[in-house]
N, C-alpha and C positions, 0 to 999 in steps of 0.2 A: 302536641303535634299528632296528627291521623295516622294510625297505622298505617293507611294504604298511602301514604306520603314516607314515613319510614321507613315502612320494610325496603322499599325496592329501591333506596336510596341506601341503606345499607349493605342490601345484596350489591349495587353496583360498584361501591366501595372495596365491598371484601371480595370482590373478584379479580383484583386489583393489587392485593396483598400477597407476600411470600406466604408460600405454606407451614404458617407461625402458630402452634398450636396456642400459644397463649392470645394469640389476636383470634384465633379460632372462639375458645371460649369466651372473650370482651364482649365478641357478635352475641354468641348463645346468652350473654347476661344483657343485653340489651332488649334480645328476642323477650326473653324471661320476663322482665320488668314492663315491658309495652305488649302484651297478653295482659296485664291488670287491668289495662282501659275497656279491655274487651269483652269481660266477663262481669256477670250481673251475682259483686260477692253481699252476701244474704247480710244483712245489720242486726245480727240477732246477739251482739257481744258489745258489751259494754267498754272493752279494751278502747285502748289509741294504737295498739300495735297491727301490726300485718305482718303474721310470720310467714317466710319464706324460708323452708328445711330442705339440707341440701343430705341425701341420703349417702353417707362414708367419706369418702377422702375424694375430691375432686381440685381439677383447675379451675373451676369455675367461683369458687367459692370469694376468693380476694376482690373479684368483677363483680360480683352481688354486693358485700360487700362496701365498695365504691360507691356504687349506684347507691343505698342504703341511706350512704351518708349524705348523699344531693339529694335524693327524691324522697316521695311519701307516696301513700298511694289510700285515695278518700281522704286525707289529713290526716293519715295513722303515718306513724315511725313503722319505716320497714327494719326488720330485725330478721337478722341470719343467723340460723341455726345449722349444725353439725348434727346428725342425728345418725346413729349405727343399727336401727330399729325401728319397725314401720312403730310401734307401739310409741319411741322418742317424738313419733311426727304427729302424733294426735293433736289435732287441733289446731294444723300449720292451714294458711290457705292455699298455701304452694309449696308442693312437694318435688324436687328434681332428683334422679335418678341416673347417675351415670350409667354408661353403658357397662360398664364394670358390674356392676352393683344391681342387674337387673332381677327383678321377682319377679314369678308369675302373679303377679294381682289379680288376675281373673278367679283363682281361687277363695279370695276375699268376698264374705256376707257385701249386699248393698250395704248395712247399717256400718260394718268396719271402714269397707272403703271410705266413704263419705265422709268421713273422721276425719280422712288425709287431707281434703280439700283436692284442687285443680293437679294432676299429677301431671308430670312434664320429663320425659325422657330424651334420649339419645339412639342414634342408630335406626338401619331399617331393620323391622320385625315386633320393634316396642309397641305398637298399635294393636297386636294379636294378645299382648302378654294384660290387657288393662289398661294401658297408659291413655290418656286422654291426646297430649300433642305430643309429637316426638318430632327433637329437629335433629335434621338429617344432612350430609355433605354432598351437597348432585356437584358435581366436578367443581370440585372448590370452592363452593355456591351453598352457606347455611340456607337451609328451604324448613319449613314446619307441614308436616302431614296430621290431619284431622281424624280423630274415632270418635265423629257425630253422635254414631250407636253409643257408644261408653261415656260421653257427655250426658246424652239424654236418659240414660238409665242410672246413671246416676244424680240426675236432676241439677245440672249443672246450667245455669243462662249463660246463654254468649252470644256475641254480636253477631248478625249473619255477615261481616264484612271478615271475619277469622274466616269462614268457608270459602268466600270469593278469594282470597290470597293466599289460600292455603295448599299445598304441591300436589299434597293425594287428599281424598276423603273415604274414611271406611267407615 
């Protein structure tokens, strides 16, 4: 299904829901898993896997998960990772960062970063710290803000249809 058919069928949904943090993060693993479509990930690994490392202890993690076990993404098995370590995430394609759990990444070599794959946080602010998309709660309304700059410096392809739907762009 098209992103730009899902997202705002999903927003319209979760507008629509009590304020249920577990239905909270369902959205955010939804958002997570239909971001794969949209990014141009490099075939340079002979794996069938698609790791997706979820950084410490999250609610998010049983919704990934889920998904994991329906979906694939390119015909790789997607596989969830726990990781307490940017150094556990080496080599993940996606990295998710709760808000809890936030690092400065900006501090990170390009060569380290890049290790991590596509990084994906929580809250406003994650955009300054490194994060590539950060989703955020606009009045009970999961929304994804774009740092185009930290895609492209870190040589990341992505669709230009993630900028058309995307809440902010930095």
């Amino acid at each position: 299904m098209n992103l730009a058919v899902l997202l705002p069928a999903l927003l319209f949904l979760y507008s629509f829901l009590p304020g249920n943090v577990n239905q909270e993060y369902a959205v955010k693993a939804m958002f997570i898993y239909n971001f794969t479509k949209y990014i141009d990930w490099p075939n340079n690994s002979n794996s069938n896997e698609f790791i997706i490392s979820v950084y410490g202890d999250s609610e998010i993690t049983p919704f990934l998960r889920e998904i994991a076990m329906k979906k694939n993404v390119n015909g790789k098995q997607i596989i969830i990772r726990s990781v307490h370590s940017l150094v556990d995430a080496v080599g993940s394609q996606i990295l998710f960062m709760p808000e809890i759990a936030k690092i400065n990444l900006s501090t990170l070599s390009p060569n380290q970063k890049s290790k991590l794959g596509l990084i994906i946080s929580e809250g406003i602010g994650s955009l300054n710290m490194g994060v590539h998309i950060s989703l955020v709660n606009v009045n009970d309304k999961i929304r994804f803000e774009l740092n185009e700059i930290a895609l492209k410096n870190d040589e990341i392809k992505y669709s230009k249809e993630l900028v058309i739907l995307s809440d902010k762009l930095y």
